[in-house]
VONU-99798 format. One record per residue (C-alpha): chain; residue in one letter; x, y, z. Coordinates in steps of 0.05 Angstrom, whole numbers. Layout:
# VONU-99798
R  unit  code      c1      c2      c3
R     A     A       X       Y       Z
...
***
This chain:
# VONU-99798
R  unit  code      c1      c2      c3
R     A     X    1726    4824     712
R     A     X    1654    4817     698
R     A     X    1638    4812     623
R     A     X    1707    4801     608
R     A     X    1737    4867     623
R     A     X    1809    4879     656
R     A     X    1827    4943     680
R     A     X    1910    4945     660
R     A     X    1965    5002     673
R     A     X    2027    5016     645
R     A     X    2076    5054     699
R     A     X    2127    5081     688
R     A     X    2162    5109     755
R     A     X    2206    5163     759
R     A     X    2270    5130     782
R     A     X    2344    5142     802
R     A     X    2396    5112     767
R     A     X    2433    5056     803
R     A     X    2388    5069     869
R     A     X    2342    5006     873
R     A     X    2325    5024     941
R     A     X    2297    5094     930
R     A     X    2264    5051     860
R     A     X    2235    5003     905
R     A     X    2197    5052     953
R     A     X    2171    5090     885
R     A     X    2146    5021     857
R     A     X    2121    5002     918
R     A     X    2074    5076     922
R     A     X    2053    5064     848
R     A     X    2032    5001     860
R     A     X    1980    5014     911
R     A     X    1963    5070     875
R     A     X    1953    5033     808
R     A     X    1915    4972     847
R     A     X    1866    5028     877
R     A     X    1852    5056     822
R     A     X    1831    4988     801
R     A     X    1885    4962     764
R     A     X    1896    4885     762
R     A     X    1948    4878     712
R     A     X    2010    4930     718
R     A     X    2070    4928     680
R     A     X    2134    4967     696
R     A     X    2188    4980     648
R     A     X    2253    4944     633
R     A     X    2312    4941     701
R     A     X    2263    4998     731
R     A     X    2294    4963     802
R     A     X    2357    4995     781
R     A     X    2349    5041     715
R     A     X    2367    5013     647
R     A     X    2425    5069     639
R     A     X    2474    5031     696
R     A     X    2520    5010     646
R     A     X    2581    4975     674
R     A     X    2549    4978     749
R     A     X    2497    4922     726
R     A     X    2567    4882     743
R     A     X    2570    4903     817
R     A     X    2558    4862     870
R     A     X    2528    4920     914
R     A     X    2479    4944     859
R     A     X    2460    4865     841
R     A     X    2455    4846     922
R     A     X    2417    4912     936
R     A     X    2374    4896     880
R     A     X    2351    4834     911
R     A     X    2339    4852     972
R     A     X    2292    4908     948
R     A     X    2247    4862     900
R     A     X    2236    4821     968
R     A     X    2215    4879     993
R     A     X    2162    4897     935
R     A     X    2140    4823     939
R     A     X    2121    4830    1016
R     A     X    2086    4895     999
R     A     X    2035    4865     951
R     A     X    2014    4821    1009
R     A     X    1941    4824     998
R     A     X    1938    4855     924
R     A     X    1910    4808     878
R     A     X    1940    4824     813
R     A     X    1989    4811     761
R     A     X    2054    4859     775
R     A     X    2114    4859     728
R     A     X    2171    4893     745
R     A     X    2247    4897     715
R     A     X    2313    4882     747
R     A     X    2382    4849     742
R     A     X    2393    4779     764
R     A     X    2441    4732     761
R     A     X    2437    4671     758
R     A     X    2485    4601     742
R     A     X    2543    4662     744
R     A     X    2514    4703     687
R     A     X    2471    4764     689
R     A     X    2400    4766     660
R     A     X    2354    4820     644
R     A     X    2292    4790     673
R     A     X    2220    4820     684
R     A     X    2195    4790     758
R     A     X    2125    4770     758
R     A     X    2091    4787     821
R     A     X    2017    4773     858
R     A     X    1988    4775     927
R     A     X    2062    4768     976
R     A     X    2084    4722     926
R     A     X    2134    4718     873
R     A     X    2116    4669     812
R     A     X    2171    4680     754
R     A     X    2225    4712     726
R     A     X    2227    4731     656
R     A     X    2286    4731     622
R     A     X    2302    4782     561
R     A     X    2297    4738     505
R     A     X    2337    4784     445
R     A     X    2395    4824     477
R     A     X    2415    4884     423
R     A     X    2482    4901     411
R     A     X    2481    4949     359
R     A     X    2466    5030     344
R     A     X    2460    5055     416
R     A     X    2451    4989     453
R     A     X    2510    4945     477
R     A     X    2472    4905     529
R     A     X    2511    4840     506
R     A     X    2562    4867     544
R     A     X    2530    4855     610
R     A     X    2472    4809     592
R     A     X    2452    4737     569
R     A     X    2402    4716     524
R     A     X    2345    4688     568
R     A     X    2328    4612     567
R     A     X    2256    4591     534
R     A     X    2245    4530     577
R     A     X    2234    4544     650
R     A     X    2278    4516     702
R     A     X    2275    4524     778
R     A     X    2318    4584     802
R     A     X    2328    4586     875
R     A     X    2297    4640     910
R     A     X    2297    4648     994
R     A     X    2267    4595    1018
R     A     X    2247    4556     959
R     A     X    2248    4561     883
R     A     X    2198    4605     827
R     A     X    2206    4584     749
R     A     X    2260    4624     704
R     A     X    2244    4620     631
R     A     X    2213    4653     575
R     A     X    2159    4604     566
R     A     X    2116    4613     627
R     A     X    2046    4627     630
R     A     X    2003    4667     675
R     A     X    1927    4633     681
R     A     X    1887    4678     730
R     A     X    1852    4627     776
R     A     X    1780    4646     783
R     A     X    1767    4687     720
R     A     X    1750    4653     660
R     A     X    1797    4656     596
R     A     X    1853    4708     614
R     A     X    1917    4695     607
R     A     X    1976    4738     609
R     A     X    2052    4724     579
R     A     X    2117    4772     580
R     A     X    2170    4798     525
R     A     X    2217    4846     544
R     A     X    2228    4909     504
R     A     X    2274    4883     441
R     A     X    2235    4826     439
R     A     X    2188    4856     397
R     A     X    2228    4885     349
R     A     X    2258    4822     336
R     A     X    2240    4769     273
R     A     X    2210    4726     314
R     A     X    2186    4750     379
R     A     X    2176    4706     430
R     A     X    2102    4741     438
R     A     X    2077    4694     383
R     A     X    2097    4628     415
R     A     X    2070    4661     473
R     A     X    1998    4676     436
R     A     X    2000    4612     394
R     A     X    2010    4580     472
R     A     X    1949    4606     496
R     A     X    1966    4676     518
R     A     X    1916    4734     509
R     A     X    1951    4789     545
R     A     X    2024    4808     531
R     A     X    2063    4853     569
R     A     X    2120    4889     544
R     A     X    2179    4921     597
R     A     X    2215    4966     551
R     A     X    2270    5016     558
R     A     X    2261    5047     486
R     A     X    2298    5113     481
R     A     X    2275    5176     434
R     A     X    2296    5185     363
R     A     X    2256    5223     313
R     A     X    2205    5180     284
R     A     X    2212    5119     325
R     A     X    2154    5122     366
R     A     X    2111    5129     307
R     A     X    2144    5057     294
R     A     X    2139    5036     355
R     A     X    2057    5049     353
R     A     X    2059    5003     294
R     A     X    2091    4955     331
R     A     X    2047    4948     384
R     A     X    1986    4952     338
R     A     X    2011    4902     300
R     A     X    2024    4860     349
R     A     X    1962    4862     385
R     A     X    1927    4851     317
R     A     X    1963    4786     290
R     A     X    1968    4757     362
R     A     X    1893    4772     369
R     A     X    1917    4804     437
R     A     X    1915    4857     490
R     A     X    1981    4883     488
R     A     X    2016    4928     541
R     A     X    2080    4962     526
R     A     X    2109    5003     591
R     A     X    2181    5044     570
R     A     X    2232    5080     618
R     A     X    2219    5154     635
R     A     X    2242    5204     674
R     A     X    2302    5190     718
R     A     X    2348    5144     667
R     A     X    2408    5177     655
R     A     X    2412    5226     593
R     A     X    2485    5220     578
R     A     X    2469    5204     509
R     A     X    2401    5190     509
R     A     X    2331    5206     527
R     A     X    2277    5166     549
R     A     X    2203    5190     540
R     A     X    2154    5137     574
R     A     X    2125    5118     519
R     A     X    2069    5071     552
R     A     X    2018    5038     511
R     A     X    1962    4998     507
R     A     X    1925    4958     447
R     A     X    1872    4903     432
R     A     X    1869    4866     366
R     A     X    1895    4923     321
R     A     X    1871    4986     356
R     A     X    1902    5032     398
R     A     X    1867    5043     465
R     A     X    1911    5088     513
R     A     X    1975    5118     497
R     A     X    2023    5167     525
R     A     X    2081    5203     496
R     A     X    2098    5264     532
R     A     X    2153    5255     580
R     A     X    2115    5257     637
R     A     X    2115    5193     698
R     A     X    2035    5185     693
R     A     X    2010    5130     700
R     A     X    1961    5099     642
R     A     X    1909    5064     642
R     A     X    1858    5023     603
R     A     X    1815    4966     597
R     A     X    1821    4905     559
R     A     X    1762    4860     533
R     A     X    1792    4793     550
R     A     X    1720    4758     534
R     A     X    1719    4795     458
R     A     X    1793    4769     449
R     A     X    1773    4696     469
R     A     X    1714    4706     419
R     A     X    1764    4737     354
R     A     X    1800    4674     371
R     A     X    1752    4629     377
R     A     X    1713    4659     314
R     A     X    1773    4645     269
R     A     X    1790    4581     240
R     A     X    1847    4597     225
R     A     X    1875    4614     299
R     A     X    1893    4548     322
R     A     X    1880    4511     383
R     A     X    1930    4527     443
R     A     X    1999    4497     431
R     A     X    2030    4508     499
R     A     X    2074    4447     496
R     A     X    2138    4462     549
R     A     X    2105    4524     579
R     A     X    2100    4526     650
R     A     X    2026    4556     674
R     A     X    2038    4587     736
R     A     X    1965    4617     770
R     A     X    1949    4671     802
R     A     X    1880    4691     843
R     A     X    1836    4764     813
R     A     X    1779    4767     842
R     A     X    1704    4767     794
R     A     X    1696    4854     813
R     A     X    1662    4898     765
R     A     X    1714    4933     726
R     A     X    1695    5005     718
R     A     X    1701    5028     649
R     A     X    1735    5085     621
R     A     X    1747    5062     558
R     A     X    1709    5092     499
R     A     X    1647    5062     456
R     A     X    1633    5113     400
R     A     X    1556    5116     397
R     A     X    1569    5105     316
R     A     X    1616    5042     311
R     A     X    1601    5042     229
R     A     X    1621    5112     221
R     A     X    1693    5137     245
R     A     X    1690    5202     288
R     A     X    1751    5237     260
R     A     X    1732    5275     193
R     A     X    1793    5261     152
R     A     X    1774    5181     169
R     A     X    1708    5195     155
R     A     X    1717    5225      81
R     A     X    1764    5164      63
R     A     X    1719    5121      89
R     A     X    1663    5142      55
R     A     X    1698    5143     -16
R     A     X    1732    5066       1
R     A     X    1663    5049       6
R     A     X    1627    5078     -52
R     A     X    1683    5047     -94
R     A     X    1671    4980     -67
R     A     X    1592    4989     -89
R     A     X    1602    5023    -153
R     A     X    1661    4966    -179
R     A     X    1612    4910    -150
R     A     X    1556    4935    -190
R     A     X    1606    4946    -245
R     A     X    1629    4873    -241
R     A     X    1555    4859    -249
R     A     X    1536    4890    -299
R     A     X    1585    4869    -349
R     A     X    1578    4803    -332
R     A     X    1502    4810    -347
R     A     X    1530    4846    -405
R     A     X    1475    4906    -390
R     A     X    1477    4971    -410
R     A     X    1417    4994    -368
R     A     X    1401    5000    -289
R     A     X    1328    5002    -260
R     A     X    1322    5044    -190
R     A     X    1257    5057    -153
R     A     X    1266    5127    -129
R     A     X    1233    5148     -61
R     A     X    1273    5214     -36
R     A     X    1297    5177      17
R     A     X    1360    5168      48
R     A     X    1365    5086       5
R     A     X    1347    5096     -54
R     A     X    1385    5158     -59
R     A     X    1451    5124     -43
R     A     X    1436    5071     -90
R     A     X    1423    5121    -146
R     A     X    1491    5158    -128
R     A     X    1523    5082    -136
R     A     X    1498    5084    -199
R     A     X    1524    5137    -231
R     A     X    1590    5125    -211
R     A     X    1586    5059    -235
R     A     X    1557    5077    -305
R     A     X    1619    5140    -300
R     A     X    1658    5081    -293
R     A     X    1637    5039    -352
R     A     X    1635    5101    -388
R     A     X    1561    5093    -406
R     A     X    1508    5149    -413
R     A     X    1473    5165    -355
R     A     X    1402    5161    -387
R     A     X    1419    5090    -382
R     A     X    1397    5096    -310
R     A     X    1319    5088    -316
R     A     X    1301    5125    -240
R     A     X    1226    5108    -229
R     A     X    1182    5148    -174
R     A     X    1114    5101    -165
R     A     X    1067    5158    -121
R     A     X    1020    5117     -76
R     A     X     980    5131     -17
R     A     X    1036    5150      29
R     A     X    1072    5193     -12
R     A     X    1090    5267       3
R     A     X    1110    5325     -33
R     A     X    1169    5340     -14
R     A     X    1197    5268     -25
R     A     X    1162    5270     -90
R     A     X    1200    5329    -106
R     A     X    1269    5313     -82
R     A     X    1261    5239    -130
R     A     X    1249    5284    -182
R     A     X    1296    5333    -174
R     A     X    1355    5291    -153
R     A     X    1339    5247    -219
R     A     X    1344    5309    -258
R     A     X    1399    5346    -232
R     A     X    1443    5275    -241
R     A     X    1418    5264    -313
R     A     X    1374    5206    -314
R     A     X    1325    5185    -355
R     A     X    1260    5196    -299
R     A     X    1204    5157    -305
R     A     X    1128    5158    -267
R     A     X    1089    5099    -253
R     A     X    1034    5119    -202
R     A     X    1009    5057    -172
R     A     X     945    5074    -140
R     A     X     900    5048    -189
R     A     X     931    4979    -197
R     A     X     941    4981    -120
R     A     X     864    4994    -116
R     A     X     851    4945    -168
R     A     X     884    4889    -122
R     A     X     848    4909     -55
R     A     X     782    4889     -92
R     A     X     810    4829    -125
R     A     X     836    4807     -50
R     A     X     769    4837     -18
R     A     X     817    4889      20
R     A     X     782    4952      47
R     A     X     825    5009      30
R     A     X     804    5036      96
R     A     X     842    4984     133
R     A     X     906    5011     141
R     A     X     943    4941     158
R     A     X    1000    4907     139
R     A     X     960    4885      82
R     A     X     944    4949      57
R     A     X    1022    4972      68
R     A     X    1055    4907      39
R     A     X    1010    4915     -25
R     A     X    1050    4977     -43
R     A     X    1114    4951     -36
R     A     X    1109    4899     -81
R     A     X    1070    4931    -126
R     A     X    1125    4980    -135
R     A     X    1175    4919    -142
R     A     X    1136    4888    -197
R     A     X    1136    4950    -230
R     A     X    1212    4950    -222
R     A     X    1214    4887    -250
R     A     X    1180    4887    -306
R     A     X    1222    4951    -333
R     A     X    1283    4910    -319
R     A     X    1262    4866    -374
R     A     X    1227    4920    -424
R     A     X    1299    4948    -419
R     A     X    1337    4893    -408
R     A     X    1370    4931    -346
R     A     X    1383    4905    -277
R     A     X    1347    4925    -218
R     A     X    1386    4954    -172
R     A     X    1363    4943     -86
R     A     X    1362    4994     -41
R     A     X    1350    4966      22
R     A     X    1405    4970      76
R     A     X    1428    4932     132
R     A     X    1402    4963     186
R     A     X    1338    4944     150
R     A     X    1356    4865     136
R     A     X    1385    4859     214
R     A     X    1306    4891     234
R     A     X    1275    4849     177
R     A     X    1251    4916     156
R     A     X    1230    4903      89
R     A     X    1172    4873      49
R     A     X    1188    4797      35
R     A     X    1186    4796     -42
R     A     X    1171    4872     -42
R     A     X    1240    4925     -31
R     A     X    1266    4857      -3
R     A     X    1281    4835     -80
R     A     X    1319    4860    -133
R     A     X    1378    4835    -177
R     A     X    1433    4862    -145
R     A     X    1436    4898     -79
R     A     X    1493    4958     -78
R     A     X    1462    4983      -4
R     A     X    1463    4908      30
R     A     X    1530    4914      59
R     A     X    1521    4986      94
R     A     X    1485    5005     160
R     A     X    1435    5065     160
R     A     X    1476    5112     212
R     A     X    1535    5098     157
R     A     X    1484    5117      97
R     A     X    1467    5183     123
R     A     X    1545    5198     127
R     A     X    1555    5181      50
R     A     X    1506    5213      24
R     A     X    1527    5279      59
R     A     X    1601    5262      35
R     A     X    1574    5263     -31
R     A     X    1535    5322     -29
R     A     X    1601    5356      11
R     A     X    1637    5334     -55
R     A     X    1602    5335    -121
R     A     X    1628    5410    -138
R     A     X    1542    5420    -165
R     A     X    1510    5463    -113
R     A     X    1434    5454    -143
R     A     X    1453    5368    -126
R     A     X    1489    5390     -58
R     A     X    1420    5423     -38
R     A     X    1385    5366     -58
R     A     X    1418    5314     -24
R     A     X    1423    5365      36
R     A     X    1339    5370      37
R     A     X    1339    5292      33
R     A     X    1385    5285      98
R     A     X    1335    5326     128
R     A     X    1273    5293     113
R     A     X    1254    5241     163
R     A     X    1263    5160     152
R     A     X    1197    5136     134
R     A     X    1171    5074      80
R     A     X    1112    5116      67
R     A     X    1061    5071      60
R     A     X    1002    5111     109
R     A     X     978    5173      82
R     A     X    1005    5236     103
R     A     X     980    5275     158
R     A     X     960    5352     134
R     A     X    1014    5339      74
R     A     X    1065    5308     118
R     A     X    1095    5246     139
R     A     X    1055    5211     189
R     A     X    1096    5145     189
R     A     X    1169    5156     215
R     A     X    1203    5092     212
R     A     X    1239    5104     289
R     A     X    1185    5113     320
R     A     X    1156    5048     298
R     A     X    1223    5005     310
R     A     X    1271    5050     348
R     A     X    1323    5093     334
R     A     X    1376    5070     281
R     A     X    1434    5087     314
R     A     X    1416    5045     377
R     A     X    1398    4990     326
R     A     X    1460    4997     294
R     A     X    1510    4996     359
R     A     X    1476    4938     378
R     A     X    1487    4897     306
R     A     X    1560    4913     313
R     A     X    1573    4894     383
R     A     X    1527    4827     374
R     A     X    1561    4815     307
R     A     X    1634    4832     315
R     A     X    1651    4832     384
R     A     X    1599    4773     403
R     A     X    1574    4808     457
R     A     X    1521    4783     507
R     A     X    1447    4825     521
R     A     X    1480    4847     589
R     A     X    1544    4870     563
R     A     X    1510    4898     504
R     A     X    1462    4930     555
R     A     X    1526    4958     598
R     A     X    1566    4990     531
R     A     X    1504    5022     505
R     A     X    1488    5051     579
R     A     X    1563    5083     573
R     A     X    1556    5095     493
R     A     X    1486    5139     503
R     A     X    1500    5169     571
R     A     X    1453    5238     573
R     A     X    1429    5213     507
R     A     X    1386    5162     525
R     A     X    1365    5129     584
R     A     X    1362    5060     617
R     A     X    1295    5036     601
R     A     X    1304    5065     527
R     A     X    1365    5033     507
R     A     X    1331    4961     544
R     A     X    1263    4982     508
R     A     X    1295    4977     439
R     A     X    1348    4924     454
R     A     X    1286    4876     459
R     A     X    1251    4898     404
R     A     X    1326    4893     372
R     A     X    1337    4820     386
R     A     X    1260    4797     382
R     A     X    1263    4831     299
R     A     X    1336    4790     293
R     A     X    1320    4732     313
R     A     X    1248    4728     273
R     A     X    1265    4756     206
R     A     X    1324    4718     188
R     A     X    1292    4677     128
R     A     X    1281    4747      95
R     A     X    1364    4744     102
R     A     X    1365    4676      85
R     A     X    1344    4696       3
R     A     X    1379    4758      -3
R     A     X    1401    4787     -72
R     A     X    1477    4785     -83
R     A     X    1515    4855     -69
R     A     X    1576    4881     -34
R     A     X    1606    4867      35
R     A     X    1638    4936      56
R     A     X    1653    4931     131
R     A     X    1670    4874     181
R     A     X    1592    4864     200
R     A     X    1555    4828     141
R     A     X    1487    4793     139
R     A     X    1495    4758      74
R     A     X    1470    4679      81
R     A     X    1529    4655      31
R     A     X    1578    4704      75
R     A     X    1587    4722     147
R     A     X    1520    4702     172
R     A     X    1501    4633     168
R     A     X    1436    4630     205
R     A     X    1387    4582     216
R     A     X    1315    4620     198
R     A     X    1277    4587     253
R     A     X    1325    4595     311
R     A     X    1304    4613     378
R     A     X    1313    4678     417
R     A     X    1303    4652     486
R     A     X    1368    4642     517
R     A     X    1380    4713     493
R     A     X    1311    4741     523
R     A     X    1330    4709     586
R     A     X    1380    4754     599
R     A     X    1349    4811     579
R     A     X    1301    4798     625
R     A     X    1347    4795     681
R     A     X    1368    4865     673
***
């Protein structure tokens, strides 16, 4: 379970009604299958010992006494399997039948799990056979000694650090209040659901929502194994509807009849740090719950589960597209909010052609659209310097145009020129100097329109950007409101193409199309035969890497050698090992050292879950060191 993963499976056998011993040998196979396929957490679903569809047979001695017998077989069989096996039976016990989920580990049995919420309505009459289970655990006899019986039980995995694992058994979940929330509130990270949910129309869409729910509220992995093939269809159907979810998202499912196992992998360590992140998840209240451990071993989990390359930017299209428009609201009605508070009629936008301030100016003009204000309001300003190219020249221009904005020039290179000599700076020496100078030339310029219009200056600079520190302190760093702050540069690309996939104006489309195209570059060297010399990746590493690395670091809390191991899966055949470590260093040496340029930012908009703002998600001290972080790089 190294770096917190879990490998978990949800099986769901294909059984025989009312034959535990046929069951038992099936269990038995998938369970060595399951645990070799590196499974240490498997759930079965509900009575799979015997079927759920036994009906008045659950009352029969022979079924119940056969049923017995066979769990002490599975027990014996997982004599040397260390993992966390829950499997469903009848049991009585005090003279009354329970429907009870046996918890299983190495030759050892360590609970039973009663059913919590027995239904007795629409198709279900289990009342008529079964009790409602007991929270508190009490000792229930069992050969030669005794194993706790109770709802309340927890299952602490001796050896690995945070996981632990509770059980609720199918209805459960549906109920009001399901015992999975004392369970979380107790301490429990993983839930496990036995379920014998039959197929209506519809309901496993609700059932999905369920789960996801669940999972979300509980801050949980959540496993959810149903009944299959083999139950008895005399009035119903069961379709193995096996699930599993973390925190709100759906990793595995399965829904097609079939007896497959599924599998996935859990991020117990990310869970322990959503829970530990939130003040408002409280400390564990696992007053009267028994803790009952269990041995895993520490084994690297292999991963199958997926780490989309582009966290920021959802890979289905239809996602995508309402993503994109969510987000350009939340910038435009931020900016709106601003501006009529500041009571201006006016916005102020340095132009580039880039991908920035090309977003920005699309902000814009939905915002003044929204105010219903002309768009010559929106004063776009191109300042030419040293670096600047034709074709980005162009596209300022022709974007500004085709949008209807009032355009205006300010070519800097005199007054840039005029400052070298006043600083005794050889224009010859192209250093940071000689760069810097331009950029805040270019924001005083900005500035000082602001005011002869009495607009707002509007920032361009994204996040990608502030997380690098790639910006000019008091240069693109300033402005008066930044729309762009809140919105990484793998996620600008995406919204700018949305808009030009949208706008209905095919001389804008081709605009914004030529922009996508154009490499990411602050232009501040002159150009090479007419062309960019300076691209921006090549100086500080590709954005996308950047970016996966902010939202793993950020959201999930991730450490350099589990941010190291995702990204190895996340760019397989993309990029290779001493890439991704190249610009994982230069990643967290930029984070660590730029922060005061975060620690001023202008106000704008959070968008996503991954912020930088110093009055918002990040609070950051500016001189904090990097080195128990560069250790471990180090080590890789």
């Amino acid at each position: 379970m190294r770096h917190g993963f879990i490998k978990v499976a949800a099986v769901t056998p294909h059984i025989r009604v009312a034959d535990p011993q046929y069951n038992s040998v099936v269990i038995e196979k998938k369970i060595r299958e399951a645990y070799e396929e590196g499974a240490r957490i498997l759930v079965f679903p509900e009575l799979c010992l015997t079927g759920y569809t036994c009906g008045d047979l659950f009352l029969q001695d022979c079924l119940l006494e056969e049923t017995r017998k066979c769990l002490s077989e599975i027990v014996c069989a997982t004599k040397g399997l260390r993992a966390l096996i829950f499997v469903g039976l009848p049991i009585v016990r005090e003279g009354k039948l329970y429907n009870v989920a046996a918890a299983i580990s190495d030759g050892r049995l360590l609970a039973f799990v009663p059913k919590r919420n027995i239904p007795s309505y629409g198709e279900f009459y289990e009342t008529r056979h079964f009790t409602p289970g007991n929270t508190l655990a009490e000792e229930f006899p069992w050969e030669e000694g005794s194993v706790p019986f109770g709802t309340d039980i927890l299952f602490r995995a001796d050896g690995v650090q945070g996981l632990m694992a509770a059980c609720e058994i199918c209805e459960d979940l549906w109920a009001a209040d399901p015992p999975s929330t004392r369970h979380a509130l107790a301490g429990a990270n993983v839930l496990v659901n036995l379920s014998a949910s039959n197929e209506t129309i519809g309901k496993d869409t609700y059932r999905e929502m369920l789960v996801c729910s669940a999972s979300g509220r509980l801050v949980a992995g959540y496993v959810y194994c149903s009944a299959g093939e083999g139950e008895s269809t005399q009035d119903l159907v069961f379709g193995g509807h096996d699930m599993i979810a973390e925190n709100g998202m759906m990793l595995a499912q399965k829904k097609d009849f079939t007896c497959n196992t599924l599998y996935g992998e859990l991020d117990i360590g990310r869970l322990c740090y959503e829970r530990r992140r939130m003040n408002t998840w409280p400390a564990a209240q696992n007053t009267g719950y028994r803790v009952v451990d269990f041995y895993l071993e520490r084994e690297e989990t292999k991963l199958t589960r997926s780490f989309p390359a582009l966290p920021f930017v959802p890979s289905d299209q239809l996602q995508r597209r309402r993503r994109c428009e969510e987000i350009l609201s939340i910038q435009s009605f931020g900016l709106k909010k601003r501006m009529e508070h500041t009571s201006c009629k006016k916005a102020v936008i340095g132009i580039s052609g880039g991908l920035d301030s090309t977003l920005a100016l699309l902000v814009a003009v939905r915002t003044f659209d929204l105010c219903s204000l002309d768009r010559r309001g929106i004063v776009a300003v191109t300042m030419p310097c040293f670096g600047t190219t034709d074709r980005t020249y162009d596209n300022a221009c022709k974007l500004s145009r085709a949008l209807g904005l009032t355009l205006e020039e300010v070519n800097i290179r005199d007054a840039v020129s005029a400052h070298f000599r006043d600083i005794g700076q050889q224009a010859e020496n192209h250093d940071v100097t000689y760069e810097n100078s331009q950029a805040r030339e270019r924001t005083q310029v900005l500035m000082d329109i602001a005011n002869r219009e009495n607009g707002l200056v509007i920032g361009t600079g994204d996040m990608s950007e502030l997380a690098l520190g790639w910006a000019t302190y008091n240069g693109d760093h300033m402005s008066m409101y930044g729309v762009n702050g809140g919105v990484p540069k793998t996620l600008v690309r995406h919204l700018v193409r949305y808009y030009a996939d949208t706008c209905g104006d095919k001389s804008l489309s081709e605009v914004l199309l030529d922009i996508l195209d154009t490499p990411v570059s602050p232009e501040l060297l002159p150009p090479v035969e007419g062309k960019i010399s300076q691209k921006t990746e090549d100086l500080v590493g590709p954005y996308e890497l950047h970016d996966f690395f902010l939202y793993h670091m950020l959201r999930g809390g991730f450490s350099p050698s589990k941010l190291f191991r995702v990204a190895q899966y996340a760019f397989a055949g993309v990029y290779d090992d001493a890439v991704i470590l190249k610009w994982m260093k230069t990643f967290y040496r930029r984070f660590f050292s730029q922060q005061f340029k975060r620690s001023c930012l202008p106000d704008g908009p959070k968008v996503g879950t991954v912020a930088l703002s110093p009055r918002g998600d990040l609070r950051m001290p500016s001189d904090a060191c990097v080195s128990a972080w560069q250790k471990e790089l180090e080590e890789l």
